[in-house]
C-alpha positions in Angstrom: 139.6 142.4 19.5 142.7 144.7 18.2 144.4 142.2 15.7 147.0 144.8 15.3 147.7 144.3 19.0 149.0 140.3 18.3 151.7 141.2 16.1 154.7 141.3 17.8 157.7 143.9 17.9 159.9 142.5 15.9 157.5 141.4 13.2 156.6 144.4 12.7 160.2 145.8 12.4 160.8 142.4 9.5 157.3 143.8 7.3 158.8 147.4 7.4 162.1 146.1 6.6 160.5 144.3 3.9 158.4 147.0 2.7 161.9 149.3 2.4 163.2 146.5 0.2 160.6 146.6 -1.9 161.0 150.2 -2.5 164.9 149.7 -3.2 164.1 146.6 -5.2 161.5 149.0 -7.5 164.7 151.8 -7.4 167.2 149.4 -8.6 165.0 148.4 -11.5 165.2 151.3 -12.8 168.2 150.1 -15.0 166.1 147.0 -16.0 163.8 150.0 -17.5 166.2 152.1 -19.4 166.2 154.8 -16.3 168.7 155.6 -13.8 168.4 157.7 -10.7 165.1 158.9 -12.3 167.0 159.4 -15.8 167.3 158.2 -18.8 170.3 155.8 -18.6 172.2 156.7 -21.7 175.9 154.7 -22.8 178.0 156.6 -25.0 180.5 154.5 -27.1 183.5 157.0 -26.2 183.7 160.9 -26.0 182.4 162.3 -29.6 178.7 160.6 -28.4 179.3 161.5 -25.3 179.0 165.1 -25.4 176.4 164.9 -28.0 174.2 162.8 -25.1 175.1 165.3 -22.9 174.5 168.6 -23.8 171.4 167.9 -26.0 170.3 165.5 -22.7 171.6 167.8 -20.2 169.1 167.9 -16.9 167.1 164.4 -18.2 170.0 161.6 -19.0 172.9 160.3 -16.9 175.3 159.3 -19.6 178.1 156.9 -19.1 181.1 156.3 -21.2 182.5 152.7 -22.1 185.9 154.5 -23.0 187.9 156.3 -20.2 190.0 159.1 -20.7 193.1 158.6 -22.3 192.5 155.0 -23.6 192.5 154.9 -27.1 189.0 154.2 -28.5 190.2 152.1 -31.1 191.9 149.3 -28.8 188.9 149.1 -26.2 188.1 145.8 -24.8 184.7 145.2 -22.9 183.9 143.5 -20.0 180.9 140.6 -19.7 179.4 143.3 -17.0 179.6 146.3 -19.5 178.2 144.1 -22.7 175.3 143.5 -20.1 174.6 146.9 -19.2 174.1 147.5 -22.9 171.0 145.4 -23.0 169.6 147.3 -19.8 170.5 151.0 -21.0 167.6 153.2 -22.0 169.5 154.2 -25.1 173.4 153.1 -26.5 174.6 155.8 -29.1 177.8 154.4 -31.0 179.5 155.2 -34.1 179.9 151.3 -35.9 183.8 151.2 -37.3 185.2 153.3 -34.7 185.2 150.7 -32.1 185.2 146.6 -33.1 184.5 145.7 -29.2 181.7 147.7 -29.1 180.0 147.1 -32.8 180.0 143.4 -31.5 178.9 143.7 -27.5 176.1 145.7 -29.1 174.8 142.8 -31.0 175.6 139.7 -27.9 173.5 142.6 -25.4 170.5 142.2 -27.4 170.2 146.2 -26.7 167.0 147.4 -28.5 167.3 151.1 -27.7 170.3 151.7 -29.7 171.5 155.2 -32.9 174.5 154.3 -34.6 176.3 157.8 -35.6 177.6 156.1 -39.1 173.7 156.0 -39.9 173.1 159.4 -39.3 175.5 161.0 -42.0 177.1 160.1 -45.1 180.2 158.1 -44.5 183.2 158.4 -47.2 186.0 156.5 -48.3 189.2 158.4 -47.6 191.7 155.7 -48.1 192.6 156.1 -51.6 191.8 159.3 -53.1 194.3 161.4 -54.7 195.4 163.8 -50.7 193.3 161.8 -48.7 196.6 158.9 -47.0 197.5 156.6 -49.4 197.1 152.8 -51.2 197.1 150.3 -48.6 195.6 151.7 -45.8 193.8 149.8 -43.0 190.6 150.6 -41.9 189.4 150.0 -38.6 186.3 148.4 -38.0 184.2 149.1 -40.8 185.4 146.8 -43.6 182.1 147.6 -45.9 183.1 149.7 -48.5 186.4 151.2 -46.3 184.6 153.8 -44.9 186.4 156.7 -42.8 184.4 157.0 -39.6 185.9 159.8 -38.3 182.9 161.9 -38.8 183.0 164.2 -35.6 186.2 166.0 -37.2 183.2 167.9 -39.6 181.8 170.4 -37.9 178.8 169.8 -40.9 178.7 166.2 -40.7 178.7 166.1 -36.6 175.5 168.6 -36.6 174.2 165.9 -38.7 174.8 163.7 -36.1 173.8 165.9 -33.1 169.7 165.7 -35.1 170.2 162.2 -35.6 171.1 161.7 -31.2 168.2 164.3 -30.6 166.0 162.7 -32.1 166.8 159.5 -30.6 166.2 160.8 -27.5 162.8 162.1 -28.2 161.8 158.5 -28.9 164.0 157.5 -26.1 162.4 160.0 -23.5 159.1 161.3 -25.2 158.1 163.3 -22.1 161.1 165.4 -22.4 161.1 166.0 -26.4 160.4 169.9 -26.1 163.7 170.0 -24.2 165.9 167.7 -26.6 164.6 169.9 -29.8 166.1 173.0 -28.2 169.1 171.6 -27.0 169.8 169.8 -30.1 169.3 173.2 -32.2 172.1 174.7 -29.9 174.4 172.4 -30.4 174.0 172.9 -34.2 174.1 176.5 -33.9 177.3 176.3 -31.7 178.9 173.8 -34.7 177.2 176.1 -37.2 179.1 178.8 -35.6 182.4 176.6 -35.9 182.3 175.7 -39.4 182.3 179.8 -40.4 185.3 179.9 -37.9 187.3 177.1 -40.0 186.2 178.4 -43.4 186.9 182.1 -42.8 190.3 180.9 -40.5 191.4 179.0 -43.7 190.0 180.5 -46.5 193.7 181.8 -47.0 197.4 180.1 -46.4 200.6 179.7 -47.9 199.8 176.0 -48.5 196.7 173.4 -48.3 198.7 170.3 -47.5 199.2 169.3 -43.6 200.7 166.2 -42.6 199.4 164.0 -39.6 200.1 160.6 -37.9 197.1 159.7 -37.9 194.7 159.6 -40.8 191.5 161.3 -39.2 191.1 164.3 -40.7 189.6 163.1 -44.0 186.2 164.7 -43.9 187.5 168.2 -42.4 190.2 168.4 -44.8 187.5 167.9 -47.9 185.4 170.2 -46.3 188.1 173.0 -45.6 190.0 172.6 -49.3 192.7 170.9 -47.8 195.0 167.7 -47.9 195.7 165.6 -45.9 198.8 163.3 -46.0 199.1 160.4 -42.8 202.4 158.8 -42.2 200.9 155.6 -41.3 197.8 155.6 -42.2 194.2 155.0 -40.0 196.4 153.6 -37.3 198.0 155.9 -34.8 200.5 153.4 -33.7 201.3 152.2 -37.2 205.0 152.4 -38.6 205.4 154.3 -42.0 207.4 152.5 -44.5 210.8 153.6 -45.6 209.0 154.9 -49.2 206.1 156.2 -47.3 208.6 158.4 -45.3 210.8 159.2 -48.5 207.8 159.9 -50.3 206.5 162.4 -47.6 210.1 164.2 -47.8 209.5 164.8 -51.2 205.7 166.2 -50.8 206.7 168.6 -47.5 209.5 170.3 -49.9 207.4 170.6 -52.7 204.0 171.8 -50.8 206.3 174.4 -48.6 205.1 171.8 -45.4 207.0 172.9 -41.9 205.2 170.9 -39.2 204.0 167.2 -38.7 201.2 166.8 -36.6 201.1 163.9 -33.7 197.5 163.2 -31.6 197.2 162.9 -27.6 196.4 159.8 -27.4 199.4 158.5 -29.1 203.2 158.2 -29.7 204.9 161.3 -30.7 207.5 158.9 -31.7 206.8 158.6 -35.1 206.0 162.0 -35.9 209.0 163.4 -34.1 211.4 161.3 -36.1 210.0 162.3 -39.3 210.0 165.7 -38.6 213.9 165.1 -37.1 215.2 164.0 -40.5 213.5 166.8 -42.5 213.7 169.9 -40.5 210.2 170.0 -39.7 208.4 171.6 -36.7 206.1 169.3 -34.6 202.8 170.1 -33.0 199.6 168.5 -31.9 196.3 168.3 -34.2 193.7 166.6 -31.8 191.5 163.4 -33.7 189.1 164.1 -30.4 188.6 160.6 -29.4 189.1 161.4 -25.9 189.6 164.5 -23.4 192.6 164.0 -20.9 194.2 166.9 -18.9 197.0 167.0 -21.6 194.1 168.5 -24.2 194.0 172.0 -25.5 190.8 172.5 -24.6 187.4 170.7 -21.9 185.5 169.9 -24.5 184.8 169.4 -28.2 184.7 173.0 -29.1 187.4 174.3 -27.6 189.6 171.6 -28.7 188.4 172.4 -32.0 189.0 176.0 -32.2 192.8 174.8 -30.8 192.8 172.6 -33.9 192.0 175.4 -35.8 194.5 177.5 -34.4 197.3 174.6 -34.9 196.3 174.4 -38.6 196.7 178.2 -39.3 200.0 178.6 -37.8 201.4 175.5 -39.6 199.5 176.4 -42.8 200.6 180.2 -42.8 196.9 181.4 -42.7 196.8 185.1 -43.8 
């Protein structure tokens, strides 16, 4: 007898409906795996490890972003569903300090795949040294040892970085290690490239001091032989004080200064009011914590080399 024969229709139709859930079930567990569409599931903390993860993943990762253009990085919050996801993801690159939320959903994930960018490079304290802001600075985030963060803004320090992410992928996604060494030893030749831009493009101005709302540009200032003076310090939103703003009036006349820079991301407010009481030009110098359609630029390196331009015109680059 035909056993096959017994089975009716429509049980038939429930096993291969069951079967196809099976298949979807294995498909959606992907995540559960680290993988994504057949990917490596990678979660950037905002854009600067974002574009690291994807042009030295490129073809073999499907990166995600917890922060969405135009939010400031610094303010994120996180919901219960994205701390999750960071326990699922095949790897989480971050940059501890930047980003409080995301420091602390990192650890309540339980995420075991996971580079941290301040790990990868030597971080430095910019909050008190002689053309580096000024005493009393907050720090966001990182409260061990005040350490700036903003690492990304070094063309050197960010191909650090870049080795650091490829290498984490290697581990991540062994099978496709040939692929992350090559793209990783673009991305340092492309920032290679950069830093000889910046160097030559400011070997020679009519002054070295440049004055910002925001206090990001610590380690590019040290490595180009400038200095830079915030108005409020780390915080882009933060009010100057009456004698920080007296104080910078005295430093723009005596360092020949004509323009204060504002960020994208932020108020112009502060910057324009400054630069209202002392005669000063405005313009934007881009901390790169985000790319929005009011950037200077798609992505990091071209917003760089518009940075670059921005400081030569202000700095009467020769």
């Amino acid at each position: 007898m035909n056993v096959r024969r017994l089975i009716p229709a429509a049980a038939l139709s429930t096993a291969v409906a069951l079967g196809l859930g099976a298949l979807t079930a294995c498909s959606d567990s992907e995540a559960g795996s680290g993988r994504k569409d057949g990917k490596l599931d990678v979660v950037a903390s905002f854009y600067p490890m974002q574009y690291l993860a994807e042009r030295i993943g490129a073809g073999h990762v499907s990166v995600r972003s917890l922060t969405k253009p135009g939010v400031e990085p610094h303010d994120l919050e996180l919901s219960p569903r994205q701390t999750a996801s960071l326990g699922k993801a095949g790897l989480v690159v971050y940059l501890k300090g930047v980003q409080p939320a995301v420091d602390k959903a990192i650890g309540q994930s339980g995420a075991r795949h996971t580079v941290d960018a301040a790990g990868l490079t030597k971080l430095e304290d910019h909050g008190t040294e002689v053309g580096h802001g000024h005493e009393g600075e907050e720090h966001h985030g990182d409260s061990e040892a005040g350490a700036d963060p903003h690492v990304w803004l070094d063309p050197v320090k960010y191909a650090e970085v870049a080795q650091g992410v490829g290498k984490a992928l290697e581990k991540a996604d062994p099978d496709n290690a040939a692929d992350y060494r090559k793209n990783t030893d673009a991305v340092v030749k492309d920032l290679g490239a950069l830093d000889k831009k910046f160097a030559a493009g400011l070997k020679t101005t009519a002054t070295r001091t440049f004055i910002t709302t925001h206090s990001a540009f610590g380690y590019l200032a040290e490595r180009y032989g400038l200095t830079q003076e915030g108005i409020a310090g780390i915080d882009p939103e933060a009010e100057p004080s009456p004698a920080r703003v007296k104080e910078l009036q005295s430093i723009a006349k005596k360092d020949h200064v004509d323009t204060v820079f504002f960020e994208t991301l932020a108020s112009d407010k502060t910057a324009k009011t400054l630069a209202g009481d002392t005669g000063l030009k405005t313009d934007v110098l881009d901390p790169l914590e985000g790319i929005t359609e009011k950037s200077r630029g798609d992505d990091y390196l071209k917003v760089m080399e518009s940075n670059l331009a921005a400081l030569q015109k202000a700095l009467g680059a020769k």
